[in-house]
C-alpha positions as CSV (number, residue, x, y, z in Angstrom):
1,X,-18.8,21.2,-20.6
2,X,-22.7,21.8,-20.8
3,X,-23.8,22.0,-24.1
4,X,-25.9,24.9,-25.5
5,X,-29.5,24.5,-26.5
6,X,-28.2,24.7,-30.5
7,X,-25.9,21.7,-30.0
8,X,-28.2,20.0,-28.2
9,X,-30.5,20.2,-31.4
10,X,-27.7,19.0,-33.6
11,X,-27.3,16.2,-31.9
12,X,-30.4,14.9,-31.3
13,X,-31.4,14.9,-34.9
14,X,-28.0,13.5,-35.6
15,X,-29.2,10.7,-33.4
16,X,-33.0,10.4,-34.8
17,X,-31.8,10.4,-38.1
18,X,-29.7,7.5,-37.8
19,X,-32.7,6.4,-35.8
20,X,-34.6,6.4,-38.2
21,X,-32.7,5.1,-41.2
22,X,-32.2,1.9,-39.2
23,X,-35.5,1.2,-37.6
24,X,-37.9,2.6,-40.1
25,X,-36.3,3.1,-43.5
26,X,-36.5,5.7,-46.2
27,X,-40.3,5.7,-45.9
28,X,-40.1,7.0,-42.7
29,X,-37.4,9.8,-43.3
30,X,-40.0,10.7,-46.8
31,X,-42.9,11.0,-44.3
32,X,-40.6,13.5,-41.6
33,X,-39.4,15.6,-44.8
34,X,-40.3,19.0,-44.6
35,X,-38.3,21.1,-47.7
36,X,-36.3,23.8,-46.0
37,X,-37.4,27.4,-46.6
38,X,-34.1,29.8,-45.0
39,X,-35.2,33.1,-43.5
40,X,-33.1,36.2,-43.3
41,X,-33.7,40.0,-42.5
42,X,-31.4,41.4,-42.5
43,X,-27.3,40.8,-43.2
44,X,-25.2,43.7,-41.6
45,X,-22.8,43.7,-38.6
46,X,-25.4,44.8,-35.9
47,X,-26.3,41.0,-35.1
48,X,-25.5,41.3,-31.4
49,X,-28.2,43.6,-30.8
50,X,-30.8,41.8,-33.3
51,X,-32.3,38.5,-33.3
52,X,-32.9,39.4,-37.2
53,X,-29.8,40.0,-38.2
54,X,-26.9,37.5,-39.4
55,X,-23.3,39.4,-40.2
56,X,-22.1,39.5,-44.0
57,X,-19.3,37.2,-43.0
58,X,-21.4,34.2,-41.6
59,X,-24.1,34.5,-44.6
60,X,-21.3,34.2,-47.1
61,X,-19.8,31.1,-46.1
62,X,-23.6,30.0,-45.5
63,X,-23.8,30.2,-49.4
64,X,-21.2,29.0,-50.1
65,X,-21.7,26.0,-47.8
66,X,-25.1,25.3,-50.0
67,X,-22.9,25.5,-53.1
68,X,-20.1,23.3,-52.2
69,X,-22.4,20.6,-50.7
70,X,-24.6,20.5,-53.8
71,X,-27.9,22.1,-52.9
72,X,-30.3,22.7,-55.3
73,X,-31.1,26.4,-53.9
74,X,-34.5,26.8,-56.1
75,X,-36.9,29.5,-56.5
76,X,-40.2,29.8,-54.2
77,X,-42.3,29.7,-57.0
78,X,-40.9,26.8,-58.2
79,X,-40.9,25.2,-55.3
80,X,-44.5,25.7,-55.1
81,X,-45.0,24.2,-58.3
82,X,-43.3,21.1,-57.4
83,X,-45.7,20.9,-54.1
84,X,-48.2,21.5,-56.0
85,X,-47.8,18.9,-58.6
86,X,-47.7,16.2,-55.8
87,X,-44.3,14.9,-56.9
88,X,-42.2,13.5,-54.4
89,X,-39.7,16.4,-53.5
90,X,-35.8,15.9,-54.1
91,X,-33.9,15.9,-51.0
92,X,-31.4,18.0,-51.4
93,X,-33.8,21.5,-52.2
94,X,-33.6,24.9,-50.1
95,X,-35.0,28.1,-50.5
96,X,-34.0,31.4,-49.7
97,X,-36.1,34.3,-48.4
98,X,-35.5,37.6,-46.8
99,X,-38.1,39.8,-45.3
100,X,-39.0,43.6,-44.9
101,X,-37.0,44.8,-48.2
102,X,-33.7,45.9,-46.1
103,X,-31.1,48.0,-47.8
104,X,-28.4,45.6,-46.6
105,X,-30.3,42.9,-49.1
106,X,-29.2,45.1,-51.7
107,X,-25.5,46.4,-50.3
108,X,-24.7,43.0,-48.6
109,X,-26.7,39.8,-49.7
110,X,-27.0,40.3,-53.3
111,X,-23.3,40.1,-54.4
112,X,-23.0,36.9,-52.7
113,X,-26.5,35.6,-54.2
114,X,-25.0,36.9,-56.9
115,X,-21.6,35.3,-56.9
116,X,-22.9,31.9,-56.3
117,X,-25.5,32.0,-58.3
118,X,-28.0,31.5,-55.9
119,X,-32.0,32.4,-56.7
120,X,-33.5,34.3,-53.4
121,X,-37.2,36.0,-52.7
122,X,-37.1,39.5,-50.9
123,X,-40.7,40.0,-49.3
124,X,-41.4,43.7,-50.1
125,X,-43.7,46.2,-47.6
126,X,-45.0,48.0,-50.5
127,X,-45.4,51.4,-48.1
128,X,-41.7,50.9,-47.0
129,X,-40.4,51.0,-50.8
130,X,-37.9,54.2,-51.1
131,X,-37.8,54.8,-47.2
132,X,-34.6,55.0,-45.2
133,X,-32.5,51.5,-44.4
134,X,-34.9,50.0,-47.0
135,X,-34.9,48.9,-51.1
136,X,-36.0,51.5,-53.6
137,X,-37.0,51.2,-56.9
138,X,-34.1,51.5,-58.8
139,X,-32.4,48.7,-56.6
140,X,-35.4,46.3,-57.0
141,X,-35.5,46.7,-60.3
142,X,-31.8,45.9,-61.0
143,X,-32.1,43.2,-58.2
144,X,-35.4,42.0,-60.7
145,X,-33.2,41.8,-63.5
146,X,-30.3,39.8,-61.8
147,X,-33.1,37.0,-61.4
148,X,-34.3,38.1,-57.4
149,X,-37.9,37.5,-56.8
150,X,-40.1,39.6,-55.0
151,X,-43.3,38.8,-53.0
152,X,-45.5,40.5,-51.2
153,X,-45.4,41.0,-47.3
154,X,-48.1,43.4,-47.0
155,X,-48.8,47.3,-47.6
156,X,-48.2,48.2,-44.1
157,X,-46.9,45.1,-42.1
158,X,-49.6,45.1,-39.5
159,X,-50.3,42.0,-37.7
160,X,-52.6,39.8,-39.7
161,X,-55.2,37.5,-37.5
162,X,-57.2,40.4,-36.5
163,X,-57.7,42.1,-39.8
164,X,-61.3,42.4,-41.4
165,X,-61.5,40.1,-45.1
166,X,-61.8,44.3,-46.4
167,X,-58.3,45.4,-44.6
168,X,-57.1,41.6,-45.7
169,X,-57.7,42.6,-49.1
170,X,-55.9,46.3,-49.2
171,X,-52.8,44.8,-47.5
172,X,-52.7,42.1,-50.4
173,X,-54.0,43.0,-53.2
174,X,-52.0,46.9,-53.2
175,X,-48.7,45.7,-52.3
176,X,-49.3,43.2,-55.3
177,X,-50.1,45.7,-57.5
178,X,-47.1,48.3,-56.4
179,X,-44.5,45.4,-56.2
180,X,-45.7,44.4,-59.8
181,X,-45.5,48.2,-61.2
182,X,-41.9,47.9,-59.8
183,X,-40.6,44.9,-61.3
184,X,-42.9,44.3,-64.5
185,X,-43.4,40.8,-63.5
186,X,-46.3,38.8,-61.2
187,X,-46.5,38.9,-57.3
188,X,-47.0,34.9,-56.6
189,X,-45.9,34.7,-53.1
190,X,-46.9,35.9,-50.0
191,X,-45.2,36.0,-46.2
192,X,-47.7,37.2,-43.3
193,X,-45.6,40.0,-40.9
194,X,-44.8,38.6,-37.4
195,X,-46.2,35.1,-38.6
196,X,-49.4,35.6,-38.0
197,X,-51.9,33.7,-39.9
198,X,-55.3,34.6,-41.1
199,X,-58.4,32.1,-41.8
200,X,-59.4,34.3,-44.6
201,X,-56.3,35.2,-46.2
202,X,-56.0,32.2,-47.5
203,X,-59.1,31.9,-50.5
204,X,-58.3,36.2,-50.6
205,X,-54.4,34.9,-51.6
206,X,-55.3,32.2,-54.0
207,X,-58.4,34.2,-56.0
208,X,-55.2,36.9,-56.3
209,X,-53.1,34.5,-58.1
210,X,-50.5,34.1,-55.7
211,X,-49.2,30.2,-55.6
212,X,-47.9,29.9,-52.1
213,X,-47.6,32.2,-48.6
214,X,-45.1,31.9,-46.2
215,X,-44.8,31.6,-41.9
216,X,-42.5,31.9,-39.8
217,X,-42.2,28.5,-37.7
218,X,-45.3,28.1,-36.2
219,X,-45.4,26.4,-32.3
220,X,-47.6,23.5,-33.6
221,X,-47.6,19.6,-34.4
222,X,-48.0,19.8,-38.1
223,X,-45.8,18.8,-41.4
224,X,-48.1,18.8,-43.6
225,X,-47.1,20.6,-46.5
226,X,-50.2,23.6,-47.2
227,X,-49.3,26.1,-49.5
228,X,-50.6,29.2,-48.3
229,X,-49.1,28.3,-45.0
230,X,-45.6,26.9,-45.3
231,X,-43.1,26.8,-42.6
232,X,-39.7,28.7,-42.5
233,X,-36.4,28.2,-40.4
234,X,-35.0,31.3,-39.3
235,X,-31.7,31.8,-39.5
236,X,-30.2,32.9,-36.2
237,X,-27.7,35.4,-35.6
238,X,-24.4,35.2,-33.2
239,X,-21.6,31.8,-33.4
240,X,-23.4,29.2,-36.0
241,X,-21.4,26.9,-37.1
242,X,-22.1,24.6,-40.3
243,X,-22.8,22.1,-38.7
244,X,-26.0,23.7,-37.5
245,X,-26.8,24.5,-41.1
246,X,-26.5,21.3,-42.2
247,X,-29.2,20.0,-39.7
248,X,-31.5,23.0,-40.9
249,X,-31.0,22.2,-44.4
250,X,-31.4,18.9,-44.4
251,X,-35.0,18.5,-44.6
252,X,-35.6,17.1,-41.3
253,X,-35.6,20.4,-38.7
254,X,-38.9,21.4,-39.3
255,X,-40.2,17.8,-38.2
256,X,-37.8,17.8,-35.1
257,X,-39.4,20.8,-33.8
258,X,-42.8,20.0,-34.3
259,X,-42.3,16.9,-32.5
260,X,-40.8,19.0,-29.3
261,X,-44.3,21.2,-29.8
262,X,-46.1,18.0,-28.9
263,X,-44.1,17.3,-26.3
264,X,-44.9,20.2,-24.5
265,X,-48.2,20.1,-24.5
């Protein structure tokens, strides 16, 4: 029976972590760790017809797969802190993240999140606050209180490379300020729309006060650990067993698939 492209993954990091553990050691695995950052959109039962959608069923027995195997599911912003500081990262860390500010966060996700205790980050498009199939302020704010984060994914979520440092600063600095107003507490993280990254956003990000932005996973070679520009794994919809989650959880995925970027080339 031919094996899907999913399995095929699982497999063959299976294979290279064992690999690895016997010809290069624990050095080697420290130097492939990348700490895995989960993105979600949205959790609702159209996941057939979206690529950004995972049902309610499969993303609660995906937290509670992170609970019973004893990850520490931690907050972005400490997460940042710990890259920050240069300290060797733990092994067993996640994070959780969902973008656009979906109402299905609120309805769906965050009585799980809730149940298992797990911390999250919802991205917020300030503009989108209050509109239809989206979070409004009354939800945020009791989503705030439950100890849910919120960043900022820009005032308008237009594509970011081609953007002026002037319309860089309005989709930053106003969604910041409007997410803030919301919740009473600091905007520190960041996630560009679509993935796309900026060579200005960067210094525009940091003089803002914001300790880390986020990517998608970007089709390149790199591991290294940049915190305005730090890698997620999306989480796909359809069959996923937990198994699969495993491999994206364990620290390793992101360096897997950068290595099949070089390949290509």
């Amino acid at each position: 029976m031919a094996l899907n492209s999913s399995k095929k993954i699982t497999i063959v990091l299976i294979l290279a972590a064992v690999a690895a553990l016997y010809f290069g050691g624990r050095s080697f695995l420290d130097k492939c760790y990348y700490p895995p950052i989960l993105m979600y959109h949205s959790i609702d039962d159209h996941w057939r017809e979206t690529k950004l959608s995972v049902s309610p069923e499969q993303f609660r027995r995906q937290m509670k797969f992170l609970r019973e195997k004893k990850y520490d599911v931690i907050p972005l912003g400490q997460l940042a802190d710990v890259i920050k500081s240069g300290k060797k990262l733990p092994h067993n860390i996640v994070a959780i993240t969902f973008d656009d500010g979906n109402l299905n966060n609120y309805t769906n996700a965050f009585p799980v999140l809730k149940e298992y205790k797990i911390p999250a980050t919802v991205f917020l498009v300030s503009d989108w606050i209050g509109k239809p199939d989206h979070l409004n302020t009354a939800q945020i704010k009791e989503m705030s209180a439950a100890g849910i984060d919120f960043g900022s994914h820009t005032k308008t979520h237009p594509y970011m490379e081609p953007r002026t440092k002037d319309e860089l600063k309005i989709e930053i600095l106003e969604s910041k300020k409007v997410i803030e107003a919301v919740t009473g507490k600091p905007v520190v993280t960041f996630c560009f729309p679509y993935g796309g990254k900026n060579a200005h956003a960067g210094q525009i990000l940091k003089d803002a006060g914001f300790k880390a932005a986020f990517l998608t996973m970007p089709r390149d070679d790199s591991i290294k650990l940049d915190l305005y520009k730090l890698k997620r794994i999306k989480v796909s919809p359809g069959p996923f067993n937990l198994l699969q989650l495993g491999v994206k959880v364990s620290g390793y995925y992101t360096w897997f698939k950068a290595h099949r970027w070089t390949k290509k080339k």
